[in-house]
C-alpha positions in Angstrom: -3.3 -7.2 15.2 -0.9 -4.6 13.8 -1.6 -3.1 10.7 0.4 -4.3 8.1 1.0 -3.9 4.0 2.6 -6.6 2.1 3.4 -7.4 -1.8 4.7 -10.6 -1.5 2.9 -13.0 1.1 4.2 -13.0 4.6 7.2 -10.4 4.1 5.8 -6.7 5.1 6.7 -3.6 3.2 7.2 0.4 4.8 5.5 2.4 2.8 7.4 5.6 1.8 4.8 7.5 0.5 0.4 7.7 0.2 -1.2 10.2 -2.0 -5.1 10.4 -2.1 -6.9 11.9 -4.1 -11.0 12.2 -4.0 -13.6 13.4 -6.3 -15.7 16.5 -5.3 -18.8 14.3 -5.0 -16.8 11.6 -3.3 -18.0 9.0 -5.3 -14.4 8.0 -6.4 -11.2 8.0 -4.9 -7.5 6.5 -5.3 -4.8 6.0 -3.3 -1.2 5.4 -4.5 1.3 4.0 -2.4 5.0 4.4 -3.0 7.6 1.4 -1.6 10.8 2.7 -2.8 12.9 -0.4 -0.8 10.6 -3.3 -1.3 11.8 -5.9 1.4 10.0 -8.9 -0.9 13.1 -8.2 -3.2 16.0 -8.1 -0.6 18.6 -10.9 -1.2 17.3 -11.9 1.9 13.7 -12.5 0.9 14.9 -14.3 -2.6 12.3 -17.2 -2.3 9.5 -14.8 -1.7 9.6 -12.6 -4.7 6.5 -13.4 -5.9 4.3 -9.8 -6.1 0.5 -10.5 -6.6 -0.4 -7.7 -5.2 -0.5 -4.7 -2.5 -1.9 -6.5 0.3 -3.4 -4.1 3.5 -4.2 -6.1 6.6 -5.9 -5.4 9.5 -8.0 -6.6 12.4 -11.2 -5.9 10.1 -9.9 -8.5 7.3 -8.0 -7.2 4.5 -7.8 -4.9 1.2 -6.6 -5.4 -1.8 -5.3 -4.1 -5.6 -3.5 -5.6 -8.3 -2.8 -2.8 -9.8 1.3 -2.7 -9.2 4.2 -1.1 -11.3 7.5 -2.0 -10.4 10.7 0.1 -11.3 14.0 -0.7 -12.5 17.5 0.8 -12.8 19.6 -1.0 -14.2 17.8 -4.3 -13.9 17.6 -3.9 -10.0 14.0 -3.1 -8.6 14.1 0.5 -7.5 10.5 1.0 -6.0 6.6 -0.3 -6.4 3.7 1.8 -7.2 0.5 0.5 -6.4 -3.1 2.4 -7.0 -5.7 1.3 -5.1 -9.3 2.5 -6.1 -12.3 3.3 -3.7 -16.4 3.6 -5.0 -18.5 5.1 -2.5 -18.3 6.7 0.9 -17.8 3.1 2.4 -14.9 2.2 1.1 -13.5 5.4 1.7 -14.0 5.3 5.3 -12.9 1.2 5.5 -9.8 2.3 3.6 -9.5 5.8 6.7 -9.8 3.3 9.3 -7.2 1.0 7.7 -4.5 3.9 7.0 -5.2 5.6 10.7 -4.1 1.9 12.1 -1.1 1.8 9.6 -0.2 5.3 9.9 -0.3 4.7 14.1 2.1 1.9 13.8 4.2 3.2 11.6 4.9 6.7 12.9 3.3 8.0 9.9 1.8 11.8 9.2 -1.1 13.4 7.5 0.1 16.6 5.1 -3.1 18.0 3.5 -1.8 20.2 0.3 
């Protein structure tokens, strides 16, 4: 199974952009993902507009946040932000081995600041 990220059920997203970030004493960490063309709000997705959530799937079973912003220009949706938060060194390391599938997939790079 190809790792995947979806908003909307069924209809997969390409991420543009994934900052982390991660406490000193790693016991907390975020990561917010930016989707600045959402497919689950094409024309051609109208039926399936329905965002419940940011939705990572895998072959190890699936993560997810509700915590999604949407923005608009002009009353058209211009991009989703979505902030998913990590306790502990083990969801850290579930999330890694998510994003190292997705990033694989997706032809995706790692820039450390």
């Amino acid at each position: 199974m190809t790792a995947k990220i979806q908003l909307a059920r069924g209809v997969d997203e390409e991420v543009s952009d994934v900052r982390l970030t991660r406490s000193k004493d790693g016991s907390t960490s975020t990561a917010t993902f930016i989707i600045n063309e959402p497919n689950c709000t094409s024309s051609a997705n109208s039926g399936l507009t329905d965002i419940t959530g940011l939705f990572m799937i895998d072959e190890e079973g699936e993560l997810v946040t509700r915590n999604v912003n949407a923005k608009f220009i002009n009353g058209k949706p211009a991009g989703i932000e979505a902030v998913y938060k990590m306790e502990g060194e083990s969801e850290w390391e579930r999330f890694m081995r998510f994003m190292d599938r997705y990033a694989e997939a997706n032809d995706m790079g790692f820039n450390k600041k």
